[in-house]
N, C-alpha and C positions, 0 to 999 in steps of 0.2 A: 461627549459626543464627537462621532469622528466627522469632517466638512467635508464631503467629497462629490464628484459631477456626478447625475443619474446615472445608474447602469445603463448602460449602451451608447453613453455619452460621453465625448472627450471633451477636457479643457487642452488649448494651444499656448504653450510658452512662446517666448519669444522665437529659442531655435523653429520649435514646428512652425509657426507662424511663416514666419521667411521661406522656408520653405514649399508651404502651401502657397504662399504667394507664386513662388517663381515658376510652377505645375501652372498655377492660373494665369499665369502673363505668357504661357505658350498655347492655353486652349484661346484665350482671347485673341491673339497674333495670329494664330492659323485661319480662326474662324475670321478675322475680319477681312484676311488677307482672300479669303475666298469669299466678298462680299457680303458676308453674313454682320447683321447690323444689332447690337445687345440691346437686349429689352429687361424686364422684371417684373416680376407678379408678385402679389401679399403671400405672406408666407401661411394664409387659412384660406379658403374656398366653402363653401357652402357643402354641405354631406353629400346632395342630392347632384351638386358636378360631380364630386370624386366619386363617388361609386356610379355615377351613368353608367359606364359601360367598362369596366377593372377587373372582371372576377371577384368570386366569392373570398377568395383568400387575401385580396388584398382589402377588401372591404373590411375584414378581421382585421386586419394591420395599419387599419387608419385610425390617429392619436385626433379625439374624439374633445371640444372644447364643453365644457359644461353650459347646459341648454338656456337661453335666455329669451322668456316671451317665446316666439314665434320660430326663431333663428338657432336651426342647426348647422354647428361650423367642425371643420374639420381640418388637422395641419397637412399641406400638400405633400403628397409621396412621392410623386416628381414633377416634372415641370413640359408634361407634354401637354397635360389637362388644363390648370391654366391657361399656358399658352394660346391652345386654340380656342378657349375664350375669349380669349384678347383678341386674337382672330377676326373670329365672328361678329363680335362687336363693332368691327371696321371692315367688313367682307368686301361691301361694294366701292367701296371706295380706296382699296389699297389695289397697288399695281402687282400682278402676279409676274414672276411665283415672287413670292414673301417670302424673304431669307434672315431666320430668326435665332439669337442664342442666347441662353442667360448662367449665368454660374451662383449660386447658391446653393442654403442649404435644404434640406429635406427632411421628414421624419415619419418612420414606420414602426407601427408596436408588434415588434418581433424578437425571437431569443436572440440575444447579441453572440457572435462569433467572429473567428478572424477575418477581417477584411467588411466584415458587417456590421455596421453599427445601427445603433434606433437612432439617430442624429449625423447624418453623413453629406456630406457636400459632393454634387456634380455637374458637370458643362450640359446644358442640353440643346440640340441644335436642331432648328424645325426649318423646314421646308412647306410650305402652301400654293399648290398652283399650278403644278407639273407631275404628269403621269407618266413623264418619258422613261426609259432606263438610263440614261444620262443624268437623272436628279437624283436616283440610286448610286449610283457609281461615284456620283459626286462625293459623297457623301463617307462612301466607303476612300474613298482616298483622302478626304478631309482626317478619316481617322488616323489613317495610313502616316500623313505628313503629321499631324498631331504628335504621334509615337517617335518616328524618327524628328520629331524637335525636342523632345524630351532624352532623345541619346539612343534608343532602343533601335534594332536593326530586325533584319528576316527572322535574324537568329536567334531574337529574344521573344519573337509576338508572333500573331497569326491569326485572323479571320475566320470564323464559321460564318460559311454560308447557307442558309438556307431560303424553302417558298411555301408561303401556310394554304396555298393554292396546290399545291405540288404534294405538300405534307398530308393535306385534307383529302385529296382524291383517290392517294394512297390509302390511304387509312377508311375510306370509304367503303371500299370492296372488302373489308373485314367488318365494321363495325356501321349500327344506324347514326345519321347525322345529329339525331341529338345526343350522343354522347360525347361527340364531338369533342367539345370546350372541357370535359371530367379527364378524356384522354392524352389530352393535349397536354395539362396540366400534369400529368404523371411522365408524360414526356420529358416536359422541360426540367422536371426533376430527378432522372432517371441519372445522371452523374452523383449526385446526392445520395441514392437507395446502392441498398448491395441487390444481388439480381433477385435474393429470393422477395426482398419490401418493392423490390416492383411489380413481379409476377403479383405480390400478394394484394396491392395494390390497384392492379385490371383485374386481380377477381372480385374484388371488393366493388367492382362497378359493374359485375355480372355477366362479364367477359369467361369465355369460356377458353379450354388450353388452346384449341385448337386457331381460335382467334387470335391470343395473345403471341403464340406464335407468329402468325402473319403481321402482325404488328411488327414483334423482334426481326424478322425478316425486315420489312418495308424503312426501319431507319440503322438499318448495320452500315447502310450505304456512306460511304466516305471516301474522300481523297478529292485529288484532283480534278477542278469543276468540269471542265471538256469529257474528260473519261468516264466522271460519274453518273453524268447525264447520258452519256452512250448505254453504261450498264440500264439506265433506269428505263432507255426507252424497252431495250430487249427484253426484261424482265415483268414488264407492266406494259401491255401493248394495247390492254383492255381498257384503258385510263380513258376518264373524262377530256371532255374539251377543254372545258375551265383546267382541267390538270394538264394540259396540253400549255396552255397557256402560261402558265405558271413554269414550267422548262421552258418554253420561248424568255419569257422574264428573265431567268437564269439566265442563260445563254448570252443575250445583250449586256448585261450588266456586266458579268464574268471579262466580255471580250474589253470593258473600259479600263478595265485595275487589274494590275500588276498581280499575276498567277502566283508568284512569291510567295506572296501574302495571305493568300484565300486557300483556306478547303471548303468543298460543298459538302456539309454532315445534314443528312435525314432526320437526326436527331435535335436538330437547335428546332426547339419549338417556341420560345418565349411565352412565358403564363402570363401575361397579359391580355385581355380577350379581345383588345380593340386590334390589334397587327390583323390584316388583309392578306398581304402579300409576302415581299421579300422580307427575311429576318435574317439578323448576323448578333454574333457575339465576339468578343473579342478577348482571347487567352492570350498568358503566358505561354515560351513556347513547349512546358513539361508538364503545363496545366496542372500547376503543385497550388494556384490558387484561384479564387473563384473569377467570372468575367470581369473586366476592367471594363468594357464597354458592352453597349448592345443597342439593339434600334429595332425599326424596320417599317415598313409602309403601313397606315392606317387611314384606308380612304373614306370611310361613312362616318368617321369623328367629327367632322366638321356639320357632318347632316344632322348627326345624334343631339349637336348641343344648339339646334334651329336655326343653322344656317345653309346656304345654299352647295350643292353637290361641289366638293371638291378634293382634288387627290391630296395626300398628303403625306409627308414618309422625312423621319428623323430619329436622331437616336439620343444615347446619354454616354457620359462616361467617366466612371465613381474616384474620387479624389482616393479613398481610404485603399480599395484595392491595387490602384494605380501607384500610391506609393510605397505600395509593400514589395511590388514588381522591382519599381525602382530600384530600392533597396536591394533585394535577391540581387538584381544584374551588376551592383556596385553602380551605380549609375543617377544613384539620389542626388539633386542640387544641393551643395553645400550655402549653408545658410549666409548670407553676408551681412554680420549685426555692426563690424567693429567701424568705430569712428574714422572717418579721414583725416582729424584733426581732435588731440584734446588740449583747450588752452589751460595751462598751470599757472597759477597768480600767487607771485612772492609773495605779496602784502595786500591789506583792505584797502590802504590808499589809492592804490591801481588798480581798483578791481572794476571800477564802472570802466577803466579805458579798455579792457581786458572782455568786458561784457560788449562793449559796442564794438569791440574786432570779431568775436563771435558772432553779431548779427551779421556782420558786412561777410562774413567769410560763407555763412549759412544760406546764401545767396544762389551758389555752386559745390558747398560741402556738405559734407555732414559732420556736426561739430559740438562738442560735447564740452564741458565746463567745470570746475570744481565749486561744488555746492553745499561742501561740508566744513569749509575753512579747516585743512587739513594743510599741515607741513607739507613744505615744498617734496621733501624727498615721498611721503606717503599717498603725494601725488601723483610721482609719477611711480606709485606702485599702482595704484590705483587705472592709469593710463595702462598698463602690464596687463593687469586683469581684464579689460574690456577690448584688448587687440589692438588699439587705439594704432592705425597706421604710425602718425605722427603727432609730435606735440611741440605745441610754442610755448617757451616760458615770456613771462608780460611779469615787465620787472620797472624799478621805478627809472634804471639807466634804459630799459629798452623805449619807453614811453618818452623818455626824455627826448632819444635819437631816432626816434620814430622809425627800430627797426628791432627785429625781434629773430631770438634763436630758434633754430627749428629744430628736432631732433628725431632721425627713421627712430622708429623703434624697431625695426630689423634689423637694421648694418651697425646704429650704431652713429650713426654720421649725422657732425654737427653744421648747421648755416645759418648765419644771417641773413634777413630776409625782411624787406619791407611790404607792406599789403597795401 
């Protein structure tokens, strides 16, 4: 029998590990740096939170714990549902807005693909307390500077914007409101289908050509936020207020963050059915793979899980896609595993003085030790293999004179040196 991690599952060596870390000491640094203060939720939830309010499709993809007594549990898919549990749980009593992050992992029962796993780690960053467009904007340049600390520039990334306000009252004048959530869904997955599995897709929901038409029309809309919202008023003159509203939302937010960065695409719909409002995703800039990030405002989640009315809007953004970007751009952190020091011990006689210069050194290094009682010389082969910046030999004359050789294993170059 062959041992290997679940399908849709990765095991992290050492190299990924390091790695993944140094991705998460830059969403941690940004996020804190903009106030945002790290929390943590269990990595189950009760059935009856995760599918409150998710979609039928995510409800499919939630990895389901076997039933006990009374208690249906389920592993979280991501960490906005939690979250505003934790919330709620403290609603009256926390100062708004509530500036929240957490980084771990997640798990969804879905066909594994690139950049998708059934086991994937992401940053999530919540906001509770502010309906301004300044808590949106915030948020879209939290991602902004996230990216460019990771190395990435205009020229690598790029922002969809969209308004599920804007998107719905479009979509309105084609279609009855309750189809709404079935549409949307085929929306968001409209990158995914080639054009005939999407037409065939709205007809499958009873949509007729002439409809689905107007559809294709209402999200071809792209480019530049100022311009696209010009085209949409001329085109759509007939729109709702509430759809009114939702271009005003655009509009404010757009003028906070760096035009660079942002398109406004019709298309970014997010299958999630709790988004209200603004929604953004976040591509590579040749879109060769899937979002790296994505978010957007969910103001009735707070209501839906029995607490008191409040606005709310944050997003996520996925380790496994983010590092595949990396990667493409040349641009992945190089792992840092190798020692700063490895101490090589001539003989057993010395080896306790050789071990207590290792802790005293381990203080400010990182320092590493012969554990194999291996020849001097296999030692420092040994040193070779693991990068080992540098190495002290601890010998019974250096203990004697309380000073000890040092040796780059770069250059080459030898010192005495006492600690």
């Amino acid at each position: 029998m062959r041992y290997q991690a679940p399908k849709g599952m990765e095991d992290y060596y050492a190299e990924q590990k390091a790695v993944q870390q140094k991705i998460f000491n830059v969403f941690r640094d940004v996020a804190t740096r903009y106030g945002y203060l790290e929390v943590d939720t269990p990595a189950m939830e009760s059935f009856a939170i995760l599918s409150a309010k998710s979609g039928e499709e995510i409800k499919q993809q939630i990895f389901m714990i076997e039933k006990r007594g009374s208690e249906e549990l389920g592993l979280r898919f991501d960490l906005t549902v939690p979250i505003t549990r934790m919330f709620v749980s403290r609603q009256k009593e926390l100062v708004k807005p509530v500036k929240w992050f957490s980084i771990g992992p997640m798990w969804r029962y879905e066909a594994p693909q690139k950049g998708r796993l059934r086991e994937f780690s992401q940053l999530s960053v919540e906001m509770f307390g502010s309906d301004r467009p300044e808590a949106d904007a915030e948020l879209l340049n939290l991602i902004i500077d996230i990216m460019k600390g990771l190395g990435l520039t205009d020229k690598d990334f790029f922002i969809k914007i969209n308004n599920r306000k804007l998107l719905e009252g479009i979509l309105l004048t084609a279609i009855k409101k309750e189809q709404l959530e079935e549409v949307t869904r085929v929306i968001d997955k409209k990158n995914k289908l080639t054009d005939e599995e999407f037409e065939q897709e709205l007809l499958d929901l009873g949509l007729d050509n002439f409809k689905i038409q107007r559809i294709r029309h209402a999200i071809q809309f792209n480019g530049k936020p100022s311009k696209v919202l010009k085209e949409i008023r001329k085109h759509f003159a007939d729109i709702p207020e509430e759809t009114k509203a939702g271009i005003t939302e655009m509009v404010n937010i757009c003028s906070l963050v760096d035009e660079r960065y942002v398109v406004l695409d019709l298309s970014v719909a997010r299958g999630l059915a709790y988004y209200t409002g603004t929604v953004f995703e976040v591509f590579d800039k040749q879109e060769k793979f899937r979002s790296m990030a994505g978010g957007g405002r969910y103001d009735q989640m707070v209501e839906l899980f029995g607490g008191e009315k409040c606005p709310a809007t944050g997003f996520a953004i996925g380790e496994a896609v983010t590092t595949l970007v990396l990667k493409e751009c040349n641009k992945l952190p190089e792992p840092e595993l190798e020692p700063d020091y490895f101490i090589a011990i001539v003989s057993d006689d010395v080896r306790p003085d050789a071990l207590k210069l290792a802790q005293k050194l381990r203080k400010k290094y990182k320092v590493d030790t012969d554990l194999m009682g291996r020849k001097l010389k296999k030692q420092f082969d040994y040193a070779n293999s693991i990068s080992a910046k540098k190495v002290i030999v601890v010998g019974p004359d250096e203990v004697k004179a309380k000073q000890f050789t040092v040796k780059d294993m770069k250059t080459g170059k030898e010192e005495k040196k006492k600690f």
